[in-house]
C-alpha positions as CSV (number, residue, x, y, z in Angstrom):
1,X,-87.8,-29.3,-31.3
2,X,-88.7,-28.6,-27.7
3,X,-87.5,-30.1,-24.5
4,X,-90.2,-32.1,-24.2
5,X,-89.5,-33.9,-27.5
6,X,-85.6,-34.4,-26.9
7,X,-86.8,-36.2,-23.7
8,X,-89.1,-38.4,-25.5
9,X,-86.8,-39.1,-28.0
10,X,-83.8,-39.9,-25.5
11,X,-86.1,-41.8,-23.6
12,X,-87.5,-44.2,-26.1
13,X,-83.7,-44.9,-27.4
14,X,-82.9,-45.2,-23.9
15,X,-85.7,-48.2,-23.6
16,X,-84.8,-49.6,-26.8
17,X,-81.1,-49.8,-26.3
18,X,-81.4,-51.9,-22.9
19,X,-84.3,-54.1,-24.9
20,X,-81.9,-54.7,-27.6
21,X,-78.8,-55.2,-25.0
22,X,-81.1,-58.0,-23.0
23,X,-81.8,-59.8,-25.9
24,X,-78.8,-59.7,-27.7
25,X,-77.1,-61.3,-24.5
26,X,-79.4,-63.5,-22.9
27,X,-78.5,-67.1,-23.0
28,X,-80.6,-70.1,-22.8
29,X,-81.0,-71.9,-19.5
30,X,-81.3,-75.3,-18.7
31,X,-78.7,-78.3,-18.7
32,X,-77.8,-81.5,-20.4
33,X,-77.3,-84.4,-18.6
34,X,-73.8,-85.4,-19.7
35,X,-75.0,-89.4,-18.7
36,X,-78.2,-89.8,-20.7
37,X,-77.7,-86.9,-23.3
38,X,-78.6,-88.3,-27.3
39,X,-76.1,-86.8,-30.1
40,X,-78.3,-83.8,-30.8
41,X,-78.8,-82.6,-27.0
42,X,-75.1,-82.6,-26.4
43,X,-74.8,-80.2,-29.3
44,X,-77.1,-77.8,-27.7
45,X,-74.0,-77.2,-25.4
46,X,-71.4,-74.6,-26.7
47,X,-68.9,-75.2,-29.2
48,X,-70.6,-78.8,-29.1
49,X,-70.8,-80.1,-33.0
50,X,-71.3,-83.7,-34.1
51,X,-67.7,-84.9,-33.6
52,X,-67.1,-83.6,-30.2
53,X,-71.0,-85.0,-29.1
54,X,-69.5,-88.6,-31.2
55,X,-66.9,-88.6,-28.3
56,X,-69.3,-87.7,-25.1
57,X,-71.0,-90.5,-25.9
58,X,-68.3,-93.1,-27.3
59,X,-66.2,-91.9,-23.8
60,X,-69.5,-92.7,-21.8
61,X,-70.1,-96.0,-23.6
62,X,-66.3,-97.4,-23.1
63,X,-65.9,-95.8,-19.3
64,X,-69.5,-95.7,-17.6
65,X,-71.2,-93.0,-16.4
66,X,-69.3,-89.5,-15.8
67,X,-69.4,-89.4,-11.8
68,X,-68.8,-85.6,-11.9
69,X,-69.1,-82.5,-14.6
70,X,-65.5,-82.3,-14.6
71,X,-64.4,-85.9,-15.5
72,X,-65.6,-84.6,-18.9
73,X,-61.9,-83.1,-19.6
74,X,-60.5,-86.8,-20.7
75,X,-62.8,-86.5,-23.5
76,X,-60.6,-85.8,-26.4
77,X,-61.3,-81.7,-27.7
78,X,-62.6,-80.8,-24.0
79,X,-60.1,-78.8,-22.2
80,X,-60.0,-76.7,-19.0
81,X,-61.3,-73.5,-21.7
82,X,-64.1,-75.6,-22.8
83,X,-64.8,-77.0,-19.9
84,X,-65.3,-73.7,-18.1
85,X,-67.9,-72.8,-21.1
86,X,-69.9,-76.2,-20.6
87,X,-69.5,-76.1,-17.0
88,X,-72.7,-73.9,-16.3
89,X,-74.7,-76.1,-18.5
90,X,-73.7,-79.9,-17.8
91,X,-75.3,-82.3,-15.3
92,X,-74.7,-85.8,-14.1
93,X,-77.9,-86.3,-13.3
94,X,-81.8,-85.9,-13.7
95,X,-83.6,-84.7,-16.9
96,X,-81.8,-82.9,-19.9
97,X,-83.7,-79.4,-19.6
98,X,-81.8,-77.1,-22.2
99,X,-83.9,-76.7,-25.6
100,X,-81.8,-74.4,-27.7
101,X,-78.0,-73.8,-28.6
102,X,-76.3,-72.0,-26.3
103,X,-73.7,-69.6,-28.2
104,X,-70.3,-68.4,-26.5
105,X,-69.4,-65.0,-27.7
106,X,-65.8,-64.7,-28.6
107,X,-63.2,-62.9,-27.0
108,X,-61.4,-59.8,-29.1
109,X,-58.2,-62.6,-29.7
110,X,-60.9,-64.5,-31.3
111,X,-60.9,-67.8,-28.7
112,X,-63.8,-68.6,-26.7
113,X,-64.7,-66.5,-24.0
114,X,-65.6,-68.2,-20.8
115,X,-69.6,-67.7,-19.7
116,X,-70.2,-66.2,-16.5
């Protein structure tokens, strides 16, 4: 093989491995209105399943509207951990924009890791 080739070779991993990287890590964008949000739009959020979306919305219904992204802590399940994983992707207001699940990697300990 000639030098040429080796730098081909290396290159073309090279551009593959940053392709694969951006994938692999890219998370959807958009938000949720926490106000207005059906069942199925609050799962989008992370760690978000059915029972957790149950309580958004019974919280919402008994208390009014959330006047802030943080008030969403006194929901039963949603912690200062989880809320700094929803935090990026939570509204109070305007239209619900995100359209897929967004997925929190986990940490080597196995909890959650916050997203940046």
């Amino acid at each position: 093989m000639n030098a040429r080739t080796v730098l081909s070779l290396i290159l073309v991993a090279a551009a593959t491995l940053t392709i694969v990287g951006s994938v692999e890590g890219a998370q959807p964008t958009g938000v949720v209105n926490i106000n207005t949000a059906t069942m199925d739009q609050l799962q989008l959020l992370p760690r978000v399943g059915p029972a957790l979306a149950g309580r958004i919305v019974d919280f919402r219904e008994s208390n009014g509207e959330f006047r802030a992204v943080d008030e969403i802590v006194a929901v039963k399940g949603i912690g200062e951990r989880s809320f700094e994983n929803l935090e990026p992707f939570i509204v109070t207001s305007g239209a619900t924009t995100l359209a897929e699940k967004v997925k929190v990697p986990r940490s080597n300990d196995g909890s959650p890791k916050a997203v940046d």
